[in-house]
Each structure stands twice: as C-alpha cells, then as structure tokens.
C-alpha positions in Angstrom: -8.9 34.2 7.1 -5.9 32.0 7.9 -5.7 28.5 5.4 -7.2 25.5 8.1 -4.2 23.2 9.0 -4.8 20.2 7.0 -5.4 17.1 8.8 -3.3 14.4 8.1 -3.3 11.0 10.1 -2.9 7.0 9.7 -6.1 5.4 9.7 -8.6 7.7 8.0 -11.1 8.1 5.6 -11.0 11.0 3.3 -12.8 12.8 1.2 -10.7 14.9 -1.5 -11.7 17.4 -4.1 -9.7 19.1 -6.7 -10.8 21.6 -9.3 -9.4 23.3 -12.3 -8.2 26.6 -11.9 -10.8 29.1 -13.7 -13.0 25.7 -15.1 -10.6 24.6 -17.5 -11.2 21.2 -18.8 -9.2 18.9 -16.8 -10.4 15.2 -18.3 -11.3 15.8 -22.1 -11.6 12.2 -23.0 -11.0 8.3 -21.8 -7.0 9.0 -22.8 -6.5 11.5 -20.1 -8.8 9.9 -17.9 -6.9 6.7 -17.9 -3.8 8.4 -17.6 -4.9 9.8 -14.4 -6.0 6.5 -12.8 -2.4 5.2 -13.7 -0.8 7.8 -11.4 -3.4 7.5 -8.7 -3.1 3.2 -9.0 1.1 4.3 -8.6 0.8 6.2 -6.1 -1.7 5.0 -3.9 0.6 2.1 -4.1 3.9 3.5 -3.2 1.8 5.5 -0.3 -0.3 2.4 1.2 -4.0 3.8 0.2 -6.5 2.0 -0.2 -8.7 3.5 -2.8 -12.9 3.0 -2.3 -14.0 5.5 -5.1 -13.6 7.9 -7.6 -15.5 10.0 -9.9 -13.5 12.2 -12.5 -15.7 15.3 -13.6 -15.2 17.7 -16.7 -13.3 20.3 -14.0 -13.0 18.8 -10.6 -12.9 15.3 -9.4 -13.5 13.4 -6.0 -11.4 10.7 -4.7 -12.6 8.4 -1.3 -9.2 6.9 0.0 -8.4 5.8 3.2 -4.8 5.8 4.7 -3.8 2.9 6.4 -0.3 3.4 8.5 1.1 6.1 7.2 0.3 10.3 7.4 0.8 10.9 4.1 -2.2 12.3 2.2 -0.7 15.6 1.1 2.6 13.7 -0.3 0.3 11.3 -2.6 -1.8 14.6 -3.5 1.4 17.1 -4.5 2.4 14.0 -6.7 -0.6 12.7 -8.0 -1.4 16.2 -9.4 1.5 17.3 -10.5 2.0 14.2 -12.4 -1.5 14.6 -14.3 -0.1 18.5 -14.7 3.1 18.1 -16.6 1.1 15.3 -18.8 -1.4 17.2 -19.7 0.9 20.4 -20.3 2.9 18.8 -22.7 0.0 16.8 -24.2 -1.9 19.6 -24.7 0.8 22.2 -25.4 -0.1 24.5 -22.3 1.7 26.3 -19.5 1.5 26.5 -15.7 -1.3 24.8 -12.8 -3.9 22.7 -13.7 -5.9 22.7 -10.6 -6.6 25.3 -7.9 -3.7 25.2 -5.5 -5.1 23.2 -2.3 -7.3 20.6 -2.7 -10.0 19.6 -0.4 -10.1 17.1 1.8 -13.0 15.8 4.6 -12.0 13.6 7.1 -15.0 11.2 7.0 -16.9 9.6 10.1 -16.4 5.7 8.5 -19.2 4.4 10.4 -21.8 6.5 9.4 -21.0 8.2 5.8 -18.6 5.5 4.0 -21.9 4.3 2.0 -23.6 7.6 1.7 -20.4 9.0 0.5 -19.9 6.5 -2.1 -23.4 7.2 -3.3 -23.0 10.8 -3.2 -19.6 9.9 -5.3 -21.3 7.9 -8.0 -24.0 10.4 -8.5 -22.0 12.9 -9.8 -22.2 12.4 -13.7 -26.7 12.6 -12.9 -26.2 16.1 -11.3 -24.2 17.3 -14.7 -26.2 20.1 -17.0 -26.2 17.3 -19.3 -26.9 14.2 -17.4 -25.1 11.5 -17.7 -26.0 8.0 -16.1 -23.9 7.0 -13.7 -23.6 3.3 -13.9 -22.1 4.1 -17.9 -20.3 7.3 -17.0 -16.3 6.3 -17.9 -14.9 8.5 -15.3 -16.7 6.8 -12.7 -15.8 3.5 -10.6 -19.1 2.7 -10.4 -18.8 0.2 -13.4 -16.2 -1.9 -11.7 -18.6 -1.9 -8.0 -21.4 -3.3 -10.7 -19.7 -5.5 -12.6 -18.5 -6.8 -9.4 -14.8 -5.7 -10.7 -12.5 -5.5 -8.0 -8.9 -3.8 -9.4 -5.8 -4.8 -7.3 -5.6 -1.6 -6.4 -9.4 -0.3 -6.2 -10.9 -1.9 -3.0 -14.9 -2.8 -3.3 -14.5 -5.6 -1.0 -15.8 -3.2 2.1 -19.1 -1.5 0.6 -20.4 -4.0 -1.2 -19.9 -6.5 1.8 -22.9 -4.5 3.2 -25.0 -5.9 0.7 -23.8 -9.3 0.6 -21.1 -8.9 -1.9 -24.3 -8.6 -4.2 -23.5 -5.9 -7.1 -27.3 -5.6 -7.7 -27.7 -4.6 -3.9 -25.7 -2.1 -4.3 -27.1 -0.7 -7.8 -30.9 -0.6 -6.4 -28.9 1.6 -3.2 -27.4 3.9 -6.2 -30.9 4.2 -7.8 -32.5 4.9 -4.5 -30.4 7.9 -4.1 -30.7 9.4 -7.2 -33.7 11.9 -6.5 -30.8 12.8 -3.6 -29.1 16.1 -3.8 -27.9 16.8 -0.9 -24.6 17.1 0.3 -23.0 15.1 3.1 -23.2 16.9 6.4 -20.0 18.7 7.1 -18.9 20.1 10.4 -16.0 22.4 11.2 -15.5 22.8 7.5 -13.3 19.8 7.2 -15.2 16.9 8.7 -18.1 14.4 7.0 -19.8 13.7 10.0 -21.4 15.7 12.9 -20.2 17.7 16.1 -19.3 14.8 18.2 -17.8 13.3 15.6 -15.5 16.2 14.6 -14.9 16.9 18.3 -14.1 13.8 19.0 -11.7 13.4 16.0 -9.7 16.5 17.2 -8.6 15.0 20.1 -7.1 12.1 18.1 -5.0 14.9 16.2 -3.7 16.3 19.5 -3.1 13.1 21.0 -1.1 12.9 17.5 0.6 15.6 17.1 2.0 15.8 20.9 3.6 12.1 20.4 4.6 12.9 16.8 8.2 12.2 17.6 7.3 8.8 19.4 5.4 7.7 15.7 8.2 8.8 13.3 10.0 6.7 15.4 8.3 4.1 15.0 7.7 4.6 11.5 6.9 0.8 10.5 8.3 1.5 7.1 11.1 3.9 7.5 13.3 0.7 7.8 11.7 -1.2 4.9 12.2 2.0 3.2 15.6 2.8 3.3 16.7 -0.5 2.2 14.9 0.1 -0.6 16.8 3.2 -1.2 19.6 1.1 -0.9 18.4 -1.4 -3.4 18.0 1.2 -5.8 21.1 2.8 -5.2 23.3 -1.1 -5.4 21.4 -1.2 -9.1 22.3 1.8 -10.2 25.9 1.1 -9.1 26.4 -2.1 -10.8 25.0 -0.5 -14.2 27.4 2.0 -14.1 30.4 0.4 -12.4 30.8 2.2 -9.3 30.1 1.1 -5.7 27.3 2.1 -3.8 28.7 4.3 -1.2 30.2 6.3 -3.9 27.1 7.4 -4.9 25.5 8.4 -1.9 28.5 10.0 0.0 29.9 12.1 -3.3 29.4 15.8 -2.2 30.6 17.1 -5.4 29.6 14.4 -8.1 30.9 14.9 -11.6 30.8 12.9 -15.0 29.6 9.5 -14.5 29.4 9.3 -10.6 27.1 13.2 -11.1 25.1 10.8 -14.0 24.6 7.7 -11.3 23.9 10.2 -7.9 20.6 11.6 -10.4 19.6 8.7 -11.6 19.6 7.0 -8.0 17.9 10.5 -7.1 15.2 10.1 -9.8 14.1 6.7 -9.5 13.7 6.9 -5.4 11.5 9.7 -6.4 9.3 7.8 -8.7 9.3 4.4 -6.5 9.7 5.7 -2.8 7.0 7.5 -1.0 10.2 9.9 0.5 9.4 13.7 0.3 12.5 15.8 -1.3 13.9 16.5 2.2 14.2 12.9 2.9 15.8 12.1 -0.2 18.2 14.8 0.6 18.7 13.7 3.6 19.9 9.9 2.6 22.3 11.7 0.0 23.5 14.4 2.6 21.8 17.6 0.1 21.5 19.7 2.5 18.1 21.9 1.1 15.6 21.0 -1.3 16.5 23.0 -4.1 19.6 21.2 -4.2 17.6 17.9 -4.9 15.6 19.3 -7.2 18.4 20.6 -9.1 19.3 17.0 -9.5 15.7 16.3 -10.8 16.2 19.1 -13.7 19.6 17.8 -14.4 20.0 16.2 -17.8 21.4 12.6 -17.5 23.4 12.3 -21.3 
C-alpha cells in the first residue's frame, strides 16, 4: 500500500509519534532526555511551534504541537530527530537510525480532543509494564502543567485556561482518566477526530494545495528570513575580513572565502528554519548534495 501523503498546513494541531527502530532504548536516563527537550525547545523556536505536551517513553515518544503560520512540520521533525540521532550515536558509541523512518502524525480536531489528547498524553508512563505515576514521571510535561510551570517555550496557558488556570483542576481531570485506556478516535488513519471532521479538514488541504503558490508568496517570514541570512552572512564577513557578497556569490570558494561560505552555510542551518534547497538556493548551489558537502566540510 502506497505511504499516505503527509498533511502539512499552518494552523494545526498535531499529534506526532516516533518509535525506535526494533525497540531499542531511545531515552535511557534524565541526560538524554533533557538533551532531547533542548532540540525540540530550538527548534520549535526557529519553526514557530507552539508546544502543548510531551511524553518521552523508553522507545517511542508523543509530542502535541500546533503550527502557527508556517507548513513546516516535517522540517522541524527531520531535524529534531536527526539531532537526538547523531547525539546519541556518538554518546553511546552506535551506528545508523534511531527511530523508525516516518513518524506519525494526527491532525487533531482542536475543539473536541486538545484536552482528551493531553490526558491521553500524560497517561502514558501508568499504561507502562511497570507503572509509573504520571504526575512524577521525568519524561513527562505533566510536572510543569502541575506545578503551574509555564516554560517560554512549552505553552500551558490554553488547557489549563479550561479549568481556571487552576493546576489542581486539571490534576483531578488526569486522575479521572486514569481507569481510561482507550485511544483517541482516529478517522482516515491520520485524523483525531470523526468523519466530518476529517472530511471537512480535507477540503482545507485542497483549498491549500491548489493556492499553494499564492501562500509561498506570501510567506510572512520569507522576508524576515532572508535578512537574517544576510545578518549571518555580514557576521561572518566581518570575522574573517571579506565582504558579504563575496561569500554568497563565490561559485568556486577556496581557502579562507571556501572556510567563510561553510561557516555562513552551517550556522543558517542551525538558526534558520530553510530546508537544504533554500539554502542552496540563497548561495546559488545548485543541488542538495552540493550543500551538504559544505556541511561535511572541515572548517580548519
């Protein structure tokens, strides 16, 4: 059966799963763990998600984010995970994937399911063999919703608002549901919600993807964006004496300007929500590979 194209708009609410390939271990203490919420606070940042949940299991994990302007799940994913991968290769002295190639992700029916979801979420460590309570388990973001712990970058503000903002209302809704095991309904395979819903929703994506040339024109950020590029780019420059249109119109780059062009190349990576292909295409690389060359280059 052909792979489902993954839906991927502004505005929604998702639900995404991950899982190790073969059950390997992917959090094996609070080290890793944290690690993992660094990349996802970075680049939920750099992406403009808003974050409502998490729960990080032994050999999966399940992330409630919402997008707000931007289509750009699947970027956030591919370097969210491959982030975690290459740290936990080289802390753990291992080779290849970590988790299964695709990751799951539900586009949820906000009105109905962002509650039920976030309960279903917080449950996770009581449906373990060895069960765990939830409001201790470290994994979980659950401690910060009781504690009444907002992050910068993980948003409470919206579920516990349907208590009153009162962490205790919310903890007697998690105990409620703990004699719960059911799943959320899914329809279609790729929707938390029910037919209507998911119909409904599908039209959105058509409507979508017939003016997707009208949005990427109006891309609200693509401006913002490549100024930023440029900011980077002026910075790198001025460290290593060059000027700035040197470095991005250099077709074949050697010694110090070669050194500047990867650097430049490197840190729009890390700070710029740009896929390889963009970056490519602000430096005039013509493929990917080219840019990712750059990327594997050595800078001494």
């Amino acid at each position: 059966m052909a792979r489902m194209h993954r839906i991927d708009l502004p505005f929604c609410l998702y639900h995404v799963i991950s899982r190790t390939n073969s059950g390997e271990i992917a959090f094996t203490g609070k080290r890793e763990m944290d690690k993992f919420l660094g990349y996802l606070e970075k680049y939920s940042k750099i992406f403009n998600f808003r974050i409502h949940a998490w729960c990080l299991m032994p050999n999966h994990f399940h992330l409630l984010l919402e997008s707000t302007d931007q289509a750009r799940l699947s970027e956030l994913m591919r370097r969210l995970l491959t982030a975690y991968t290459i740290f936990c290769n080289r802390r753990r002295g291992r080779h290849g994937h970590l988790f299964q190639g695709r990751f799951k992700s539900f586009v949820v029916d906000k009105s109905e399911y962002l509650l039920e979801l976030s309960r279903y979420i917080h449950l996770n460590p009581a449906r373990m063999k060895k069960q765990v309570d939830p409001e201790i388990y470290y994994g979980s973001s659950l401690r910060f919703y009781l504690k009444n712990q907002e992050l910068p970058w993980l948003y409470t503000k919206e579920i516990l608002s349907f208590f009153g903002g009162k962490p205790k209302k919310y903890k007697e809704f998690i105990q409620e549901g703990s004699d719960v095991v059911e799943s959320p309904e899914i329809s279609m395979r790729r929707f938390v919600g029910d037919m209507e819903f998911s119909k409904r929703f599908l039209k959105r994506v058509k409507k979508y993807e017939y003016n997707r040339k009208k949005y990427k024109e109006k891309e609200p950020d693509l401006e913002r964006e490549t100024q930023q590029a440029w900011a980077i780019v002026r910075d790198v420059a001025r460290s290593f004496g060059l000027e700035p249109t040197q470095i991005k119109n250099a077709l074949r780059a050697r010694g110090r300007l070669s050194k500047a062009r990867r650097l430049c190349i490197i840190r729009m990576r890390d700070n710029l929500p740009w896929t390889y292909k963009q970056i490519g295409r602000f430096f005039n690389i013509k493929t990917v590979n080219g840019v990712q060359k750059c990327l594997r280059a050595k800078l001494q």
